[in-house]
LUMDOSE-892815 format. One record per residue: x, y, z of N, C-alpha, C in turn; residue in one letter. Coordinates in steps of 0.2 Angstrom, whole numbers, padded with zeros to 4 digits, always signed. Example, Ala and Ser with C-alpha at 12.3 -4.5 7.8 and 13.67 -1.06 7.14 Angstrom:
REM LUMDOSE-892815
+0066-0028+0039+0062-0022+0039+0066-0016+0039A/+0064-0011+0035+0068-0005+0036+0064+0000+0039S/
This chain:
REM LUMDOSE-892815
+0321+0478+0334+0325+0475+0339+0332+0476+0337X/+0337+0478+0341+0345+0477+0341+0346+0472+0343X/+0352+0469+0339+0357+0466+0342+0364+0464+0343X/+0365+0467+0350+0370+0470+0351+0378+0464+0357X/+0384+0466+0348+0389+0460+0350+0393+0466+0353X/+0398+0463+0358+0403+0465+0360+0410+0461+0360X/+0414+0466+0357+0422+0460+0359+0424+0462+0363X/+0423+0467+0367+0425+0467+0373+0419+0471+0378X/+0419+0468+0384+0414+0470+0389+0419+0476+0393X/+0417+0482+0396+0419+0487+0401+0412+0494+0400X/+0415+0499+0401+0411+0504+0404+0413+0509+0396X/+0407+0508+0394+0406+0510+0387+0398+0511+0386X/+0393+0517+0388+0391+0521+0386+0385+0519+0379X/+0380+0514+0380+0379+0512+0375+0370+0511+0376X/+0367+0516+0377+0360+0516+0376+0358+0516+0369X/+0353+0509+0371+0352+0506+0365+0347+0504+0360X/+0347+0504+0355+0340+0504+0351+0343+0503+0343X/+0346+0508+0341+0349+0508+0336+0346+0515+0327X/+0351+0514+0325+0349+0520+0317+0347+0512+0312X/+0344+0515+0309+0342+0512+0303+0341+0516+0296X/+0342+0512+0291+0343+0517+0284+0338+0511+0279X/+0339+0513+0273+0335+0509+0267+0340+0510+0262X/+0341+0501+0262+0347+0498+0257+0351+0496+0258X/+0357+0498+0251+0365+0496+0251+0367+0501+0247X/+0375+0502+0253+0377+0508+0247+0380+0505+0244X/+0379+0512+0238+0381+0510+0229+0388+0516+0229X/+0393+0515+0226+0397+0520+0224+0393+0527+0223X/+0395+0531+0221+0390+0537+0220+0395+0543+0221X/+0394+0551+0218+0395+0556+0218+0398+0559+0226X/+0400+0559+0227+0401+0563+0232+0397+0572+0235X/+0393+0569+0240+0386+0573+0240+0389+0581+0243X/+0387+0586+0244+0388+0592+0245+0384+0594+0253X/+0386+0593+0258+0383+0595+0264+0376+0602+0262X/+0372+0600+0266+0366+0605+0267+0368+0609+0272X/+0370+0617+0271+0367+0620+0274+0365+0622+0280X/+0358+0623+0279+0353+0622+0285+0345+0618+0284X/+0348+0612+0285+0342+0608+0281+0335+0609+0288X/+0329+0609+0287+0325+0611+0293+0326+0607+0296X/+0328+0600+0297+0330+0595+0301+0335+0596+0307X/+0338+0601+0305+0342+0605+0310+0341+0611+0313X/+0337+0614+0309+0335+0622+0313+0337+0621+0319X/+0338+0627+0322+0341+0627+0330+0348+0627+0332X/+0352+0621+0329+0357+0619+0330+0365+0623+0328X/+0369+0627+0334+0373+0630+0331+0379+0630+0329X/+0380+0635+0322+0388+0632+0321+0394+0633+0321X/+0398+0631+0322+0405+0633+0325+0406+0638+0323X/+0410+0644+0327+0412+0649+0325+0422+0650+0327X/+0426+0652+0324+0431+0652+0324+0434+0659+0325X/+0440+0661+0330+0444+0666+0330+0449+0666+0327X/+0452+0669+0324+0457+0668+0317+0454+0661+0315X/+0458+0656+0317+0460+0653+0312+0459+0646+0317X/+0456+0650+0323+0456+0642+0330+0448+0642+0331X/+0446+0637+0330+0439+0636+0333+0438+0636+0341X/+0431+0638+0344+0429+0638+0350+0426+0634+0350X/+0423+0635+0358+0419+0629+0358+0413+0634+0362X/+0406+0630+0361+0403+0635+0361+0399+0638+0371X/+0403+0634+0374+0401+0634+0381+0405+0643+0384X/+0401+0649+0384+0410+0651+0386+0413+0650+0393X/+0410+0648+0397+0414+0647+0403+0417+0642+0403X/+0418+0638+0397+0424+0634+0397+0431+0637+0397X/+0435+0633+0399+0442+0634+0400+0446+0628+0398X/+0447+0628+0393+0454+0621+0392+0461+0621+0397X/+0463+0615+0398+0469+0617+0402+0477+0618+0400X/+0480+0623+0400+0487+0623+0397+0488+0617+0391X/+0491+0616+0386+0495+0613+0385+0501+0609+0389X/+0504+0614+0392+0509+0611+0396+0506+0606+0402X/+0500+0608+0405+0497+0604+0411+0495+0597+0407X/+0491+0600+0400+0489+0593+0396+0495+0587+0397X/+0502+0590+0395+0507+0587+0392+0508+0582+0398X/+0508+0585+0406+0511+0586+0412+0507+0577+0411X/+0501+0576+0410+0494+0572+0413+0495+0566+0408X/+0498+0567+0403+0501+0562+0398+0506+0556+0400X/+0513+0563+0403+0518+0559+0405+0518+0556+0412X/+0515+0559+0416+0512+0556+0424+0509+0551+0421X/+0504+0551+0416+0499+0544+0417+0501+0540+0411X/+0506+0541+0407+0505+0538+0404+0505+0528+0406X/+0505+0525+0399+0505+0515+0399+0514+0515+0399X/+0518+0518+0399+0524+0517+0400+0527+0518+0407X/+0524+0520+0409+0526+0519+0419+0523+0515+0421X/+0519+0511+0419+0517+0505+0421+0519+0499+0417X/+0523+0495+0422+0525+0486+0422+0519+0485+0419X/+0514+0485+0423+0508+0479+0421+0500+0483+0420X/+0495+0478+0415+0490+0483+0416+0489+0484+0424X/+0484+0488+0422+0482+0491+0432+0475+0489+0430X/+0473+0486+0426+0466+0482+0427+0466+0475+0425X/+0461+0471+0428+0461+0465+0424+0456+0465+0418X/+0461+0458+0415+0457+0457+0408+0452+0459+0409X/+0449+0460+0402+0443+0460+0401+0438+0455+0400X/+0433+0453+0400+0428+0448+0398+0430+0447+0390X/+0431+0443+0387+0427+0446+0379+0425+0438+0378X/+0419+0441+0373+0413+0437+0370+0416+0436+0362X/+0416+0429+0360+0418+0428+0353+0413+0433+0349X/+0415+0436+0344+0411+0439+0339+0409+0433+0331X/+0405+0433+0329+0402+0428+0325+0406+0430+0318X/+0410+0432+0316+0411+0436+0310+0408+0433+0305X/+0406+0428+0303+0401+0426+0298+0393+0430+0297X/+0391+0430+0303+0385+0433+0305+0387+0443+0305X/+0390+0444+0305+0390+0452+0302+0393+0452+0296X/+0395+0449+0294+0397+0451+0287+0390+0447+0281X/+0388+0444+0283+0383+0441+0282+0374+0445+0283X/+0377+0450+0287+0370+0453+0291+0368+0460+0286X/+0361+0459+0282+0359+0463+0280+0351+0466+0282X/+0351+0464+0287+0344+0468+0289+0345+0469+0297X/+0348+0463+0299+0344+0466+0308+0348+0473+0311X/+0350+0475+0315+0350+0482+0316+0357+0481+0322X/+0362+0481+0322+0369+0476+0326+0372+0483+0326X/+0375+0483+0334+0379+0486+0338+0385+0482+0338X/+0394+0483+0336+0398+0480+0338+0403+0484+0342X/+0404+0484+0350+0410+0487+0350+0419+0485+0349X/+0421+0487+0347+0427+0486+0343+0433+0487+0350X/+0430+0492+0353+0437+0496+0358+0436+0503+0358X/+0438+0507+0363+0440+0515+0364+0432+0517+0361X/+0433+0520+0355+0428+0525+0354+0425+0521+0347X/+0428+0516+0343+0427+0512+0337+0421+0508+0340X/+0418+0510+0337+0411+0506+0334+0408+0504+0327X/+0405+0497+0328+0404+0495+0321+0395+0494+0320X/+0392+0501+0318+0386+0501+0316+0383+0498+0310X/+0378+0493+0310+0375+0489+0304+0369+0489+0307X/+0364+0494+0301+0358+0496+0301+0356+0496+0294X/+0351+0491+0292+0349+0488+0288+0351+0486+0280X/+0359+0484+0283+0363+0482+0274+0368+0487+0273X/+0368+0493+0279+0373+0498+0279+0376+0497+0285X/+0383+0498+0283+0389+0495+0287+0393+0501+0290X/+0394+0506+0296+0400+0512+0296+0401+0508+0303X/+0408+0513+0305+0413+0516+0309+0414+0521+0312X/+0412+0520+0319+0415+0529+0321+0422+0527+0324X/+0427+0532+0321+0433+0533+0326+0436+0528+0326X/+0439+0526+0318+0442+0517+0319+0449+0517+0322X/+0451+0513+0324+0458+0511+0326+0457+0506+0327X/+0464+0505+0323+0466+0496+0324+0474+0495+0327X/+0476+0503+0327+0484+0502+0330+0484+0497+0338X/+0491+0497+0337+0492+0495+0344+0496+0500+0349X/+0495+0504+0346+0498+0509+0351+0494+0519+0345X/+0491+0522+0348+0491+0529+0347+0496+0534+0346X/+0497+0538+0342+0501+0544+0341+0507+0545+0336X/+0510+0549+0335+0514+0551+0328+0517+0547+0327X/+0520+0548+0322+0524+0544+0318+0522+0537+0317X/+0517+0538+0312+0513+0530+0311+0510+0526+0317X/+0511+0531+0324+0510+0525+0331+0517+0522+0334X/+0523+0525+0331+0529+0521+0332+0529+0522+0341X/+0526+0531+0342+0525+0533+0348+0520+0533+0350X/+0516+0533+0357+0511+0536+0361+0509+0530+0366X/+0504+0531+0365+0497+0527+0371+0499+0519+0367X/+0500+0515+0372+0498+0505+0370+0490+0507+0370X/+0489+0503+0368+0483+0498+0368+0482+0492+0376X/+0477+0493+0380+0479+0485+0385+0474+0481+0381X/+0469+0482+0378+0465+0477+0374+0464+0476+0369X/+0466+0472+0365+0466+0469+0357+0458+0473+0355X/+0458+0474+0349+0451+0475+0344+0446+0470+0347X/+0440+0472+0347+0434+0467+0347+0435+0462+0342X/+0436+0465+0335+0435+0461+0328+0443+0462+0326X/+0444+0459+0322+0450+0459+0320+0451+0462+0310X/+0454+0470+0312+0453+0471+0304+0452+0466+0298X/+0454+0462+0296+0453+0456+0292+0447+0454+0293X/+0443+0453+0299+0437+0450+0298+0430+0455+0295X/+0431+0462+0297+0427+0468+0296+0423+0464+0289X/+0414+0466+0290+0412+0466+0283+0412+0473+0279X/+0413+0475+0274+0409+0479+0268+0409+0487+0273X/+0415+0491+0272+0412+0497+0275+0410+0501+0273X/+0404+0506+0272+0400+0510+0268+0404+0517+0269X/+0403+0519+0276+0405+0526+0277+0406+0525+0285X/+0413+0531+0287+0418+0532+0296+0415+0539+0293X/+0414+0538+0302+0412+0545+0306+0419+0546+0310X/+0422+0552+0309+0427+0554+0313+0423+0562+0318X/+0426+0562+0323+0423+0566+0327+0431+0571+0328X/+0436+0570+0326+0442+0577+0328+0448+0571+0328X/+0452+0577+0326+0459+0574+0324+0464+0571+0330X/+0462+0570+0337+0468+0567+0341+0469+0562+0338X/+0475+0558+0342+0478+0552+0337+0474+0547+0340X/+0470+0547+0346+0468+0539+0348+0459+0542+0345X/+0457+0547+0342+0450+0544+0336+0452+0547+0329X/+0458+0549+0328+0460+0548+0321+0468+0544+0320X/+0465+0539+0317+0475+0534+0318+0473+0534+0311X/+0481+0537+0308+0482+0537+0301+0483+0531+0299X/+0487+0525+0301+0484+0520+0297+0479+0515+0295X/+0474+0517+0301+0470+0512+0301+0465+0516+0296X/+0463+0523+0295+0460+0525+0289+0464+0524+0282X/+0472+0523+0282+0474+0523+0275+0471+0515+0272X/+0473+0512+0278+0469+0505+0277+0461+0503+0276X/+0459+0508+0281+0450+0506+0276+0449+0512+0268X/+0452+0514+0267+0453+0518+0261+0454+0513+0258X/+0460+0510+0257+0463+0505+0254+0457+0498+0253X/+0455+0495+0258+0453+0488+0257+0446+0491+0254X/+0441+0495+0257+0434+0497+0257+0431+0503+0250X/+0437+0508+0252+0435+0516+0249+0428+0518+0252X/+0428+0519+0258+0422+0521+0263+0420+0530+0261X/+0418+0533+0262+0415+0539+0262+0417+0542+0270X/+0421+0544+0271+0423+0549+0278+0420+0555+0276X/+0416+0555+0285+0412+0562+0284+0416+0565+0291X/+0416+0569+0290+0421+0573+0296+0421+0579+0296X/+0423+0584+0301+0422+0590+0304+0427+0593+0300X/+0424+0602+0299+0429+0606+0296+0437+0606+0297X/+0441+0606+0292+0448+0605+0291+0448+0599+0291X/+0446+0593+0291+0450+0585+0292+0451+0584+0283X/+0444+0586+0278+0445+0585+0273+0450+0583+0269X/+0454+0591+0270+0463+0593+0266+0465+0588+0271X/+0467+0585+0275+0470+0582+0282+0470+0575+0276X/+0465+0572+0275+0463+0566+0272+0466+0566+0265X/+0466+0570+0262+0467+0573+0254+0476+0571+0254X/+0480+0576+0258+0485+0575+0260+0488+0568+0260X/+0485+0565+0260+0486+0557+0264+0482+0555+0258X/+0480+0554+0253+0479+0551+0245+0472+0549+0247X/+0467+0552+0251+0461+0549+0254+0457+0555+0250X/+0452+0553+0243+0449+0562+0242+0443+0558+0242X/+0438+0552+0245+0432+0550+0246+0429+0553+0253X/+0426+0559+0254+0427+0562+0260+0423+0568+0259X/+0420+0571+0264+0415+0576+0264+0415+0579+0270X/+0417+0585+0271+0417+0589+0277+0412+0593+0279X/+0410+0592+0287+0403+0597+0289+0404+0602+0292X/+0402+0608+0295+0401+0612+0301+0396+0608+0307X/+0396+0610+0313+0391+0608+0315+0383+0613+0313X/+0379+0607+0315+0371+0608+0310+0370+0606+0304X/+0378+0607+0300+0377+0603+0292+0375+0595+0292X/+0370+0594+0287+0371+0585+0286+0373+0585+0278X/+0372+0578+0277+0373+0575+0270+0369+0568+0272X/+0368+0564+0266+0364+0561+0264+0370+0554+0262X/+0370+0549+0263+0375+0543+0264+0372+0537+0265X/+0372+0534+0259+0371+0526+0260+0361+0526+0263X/+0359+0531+0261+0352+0533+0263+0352+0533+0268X/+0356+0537+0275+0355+0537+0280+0356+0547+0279X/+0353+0549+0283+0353+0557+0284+0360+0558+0291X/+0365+0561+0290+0372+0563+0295+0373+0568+0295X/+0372+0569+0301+0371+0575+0305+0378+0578+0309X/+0381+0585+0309+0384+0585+0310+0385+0590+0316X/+0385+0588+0324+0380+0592+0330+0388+0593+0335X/+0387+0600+0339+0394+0603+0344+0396+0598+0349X/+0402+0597+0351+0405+0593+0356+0409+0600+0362X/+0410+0597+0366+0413+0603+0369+0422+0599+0370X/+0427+0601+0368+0433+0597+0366+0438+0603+0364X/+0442+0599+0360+0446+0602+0355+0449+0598+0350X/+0454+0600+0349+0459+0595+0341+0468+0599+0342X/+0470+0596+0338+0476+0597+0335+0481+0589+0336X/+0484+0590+0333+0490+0584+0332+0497+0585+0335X/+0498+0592+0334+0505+0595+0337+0505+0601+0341X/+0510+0604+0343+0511+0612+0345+0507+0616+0344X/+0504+0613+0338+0506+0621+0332+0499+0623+0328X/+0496+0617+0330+0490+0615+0325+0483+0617+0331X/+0482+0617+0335+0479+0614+0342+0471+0619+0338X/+0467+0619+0339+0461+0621+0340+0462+0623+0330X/+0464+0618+0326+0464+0624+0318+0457+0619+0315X/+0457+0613+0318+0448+0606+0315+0448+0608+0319X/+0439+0607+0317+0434+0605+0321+0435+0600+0324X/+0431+0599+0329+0429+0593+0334+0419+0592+0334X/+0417+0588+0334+0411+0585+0333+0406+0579+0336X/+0403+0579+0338+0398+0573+0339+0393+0572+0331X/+0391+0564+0331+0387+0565+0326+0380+0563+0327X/+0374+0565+0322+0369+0561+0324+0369+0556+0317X/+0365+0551+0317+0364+0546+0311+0355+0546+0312X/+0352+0549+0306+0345+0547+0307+0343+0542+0300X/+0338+0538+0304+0335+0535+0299+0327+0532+0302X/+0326+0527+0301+0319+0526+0304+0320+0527+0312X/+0325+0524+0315+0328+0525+0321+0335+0531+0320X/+0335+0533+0327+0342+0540+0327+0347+0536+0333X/+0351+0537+0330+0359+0536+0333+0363+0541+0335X/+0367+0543+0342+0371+0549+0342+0377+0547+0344X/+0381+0547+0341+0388+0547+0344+0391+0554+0346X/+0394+0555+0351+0396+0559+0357+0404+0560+0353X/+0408+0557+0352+0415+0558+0351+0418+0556+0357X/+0422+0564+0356+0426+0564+0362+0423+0569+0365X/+0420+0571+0371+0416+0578+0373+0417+0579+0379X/+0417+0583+0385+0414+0586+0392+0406+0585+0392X/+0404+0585+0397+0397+0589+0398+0397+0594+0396X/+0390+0598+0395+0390+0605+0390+0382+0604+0391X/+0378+0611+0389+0371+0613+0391+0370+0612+0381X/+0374+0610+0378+0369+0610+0371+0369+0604+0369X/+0370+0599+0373+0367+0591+0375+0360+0591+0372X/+0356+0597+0376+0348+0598+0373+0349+0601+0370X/+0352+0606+0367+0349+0609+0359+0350+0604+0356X/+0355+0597+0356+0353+0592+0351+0349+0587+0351X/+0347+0584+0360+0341+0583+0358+0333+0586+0355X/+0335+0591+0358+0328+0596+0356+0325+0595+0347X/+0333+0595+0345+0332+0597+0338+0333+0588+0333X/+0335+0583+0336+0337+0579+0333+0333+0573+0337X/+0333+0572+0343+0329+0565+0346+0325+0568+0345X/+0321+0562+0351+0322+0557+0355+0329+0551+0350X/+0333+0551+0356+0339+0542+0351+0336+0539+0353X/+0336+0534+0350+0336+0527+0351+0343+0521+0352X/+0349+0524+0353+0357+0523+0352+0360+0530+0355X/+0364+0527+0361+0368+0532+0361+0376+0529+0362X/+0379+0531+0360+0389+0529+0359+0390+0536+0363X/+0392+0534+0369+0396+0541+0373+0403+0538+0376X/
């Protein structure tokens, strides 16, 4: 059985069941991605032209940079006085009862794309953020936030290992990972290039996949499966990381989406990795 807290209620994608693993994590070596474990057979892996990753739909077409940019500044939170929606509902979260929870199988959503996974005494994160606003310079600039965190970083239990899914600023926020470095020392597993990105940044607890690759984590088996997207942080960088969905298997399978479009290799991953029992899209 799940069960499933929210701090805040809206339109967030969460078909439900849940990952489960065996244990608690222990400090430990830093494991080496497999290859092509047969758990993955089928599943393909990013291929790159110079130095820019594709995506592997080819009749995709991303839109300019400049039209991106256009869609920012028309829509951004700063042309608007007031939110454009009403609050949200939220539900207190128990904080005692998840940091306390070492067996039942608990769904928390946090906000945006942050989710707090706790399957059986293992505790992750996908795509944490706790800024109050997204983008360079620490967040000085970009996107507000209209709604506070689910949980409040202080109250967080014990985090084992973050899933990051691609470098933009609103599912990669450089403080909020110098900070679970800091309080936790989590295992960040992440798509090619984020590793050095991380390293950079005094973070070297950290494992980079292709997609198809896994690694073995706190006894959970993480999968690293195609998203259709892209990355960059500036001008200059755009398509040089990977972008990713993950899957999490254990007695139960969990898939986190990322940031993604629809795309036809939706089924090569379930083909190859369901039936889920949890989906985060």
């Amino acid at each position: 059985m799940v069960f499933v807290r929210t701090g805040q209620r809206a339109v967030l994608l969460l078909v439900l069941a849940l990952v489960v693993s065996a244990g608690q994590a222990t400090p430990q070596p830093i494991p080496a991605p497999l290859s092509t474990p047969a758990v993955i057979a089928g599943l393909t892996p990013a291929a790159s032209v110079g130095r820019v990753f594709r995506n592997l739909d080819p009749k995709y077409h991303r839109a300019s940079l400049w039209t991106r940019a256009q869609s920012v500044i028309l829509g951004g939170t700063w042309l608007v006085g007031e939110r454009r929606v009403a609050a949200l509902p939220r539900a207190e979260v128990d904080v005692e009862a998840l940091r306390a929870n070492t067996s039942r199988a608990t769904v928390t959503w946090v906000g945006h794309s942050t989710v707090l996974v706790q399957p059986d005494g293992v505790n992750f994160l996908t795509d944490p953020i706790w800024a109050n606003r997204s983008g360079p310079f620490g967040g000085l600039v970009g996107v507000g936030r209209y709604t506070p965190p689910g949980i409040a970083f202080a109250d967080l239990p014990r985090i084992d290992f973050v899933l990051i899914s691609h470098d933009h600023y609103d599912h990669l926020d450089e403080p909020t990972v110098r900070r679970l470095a800091y309080a936790f020392n989590p295992r960040f597993v992440v798509p090619l290039g984020l590793k050095d990105w991380l390293a950079d940044r005094g973070i070297t607890n950290a494992v980079e996949l292709n997609w198809g690759q896994s690694v073995q984590v706190a006894g959970l088996t993480v999968v690293c499966t195609p998203a259709q997207h892209g990355s960059g942080r500036t001008p200059f960088d755009q398509g040089r990381r990977l972008w990713a969905s993950w899957a999490v298997l254990g007695s139960k399978r969990f898939y986190f989406a990322g940031d993604t479009g629809y795309f036809q290799h939706f089924k090569q991953i379930g083909d190859a990795l369901g039936p889920f029992d949890l989906a985060a899209l």
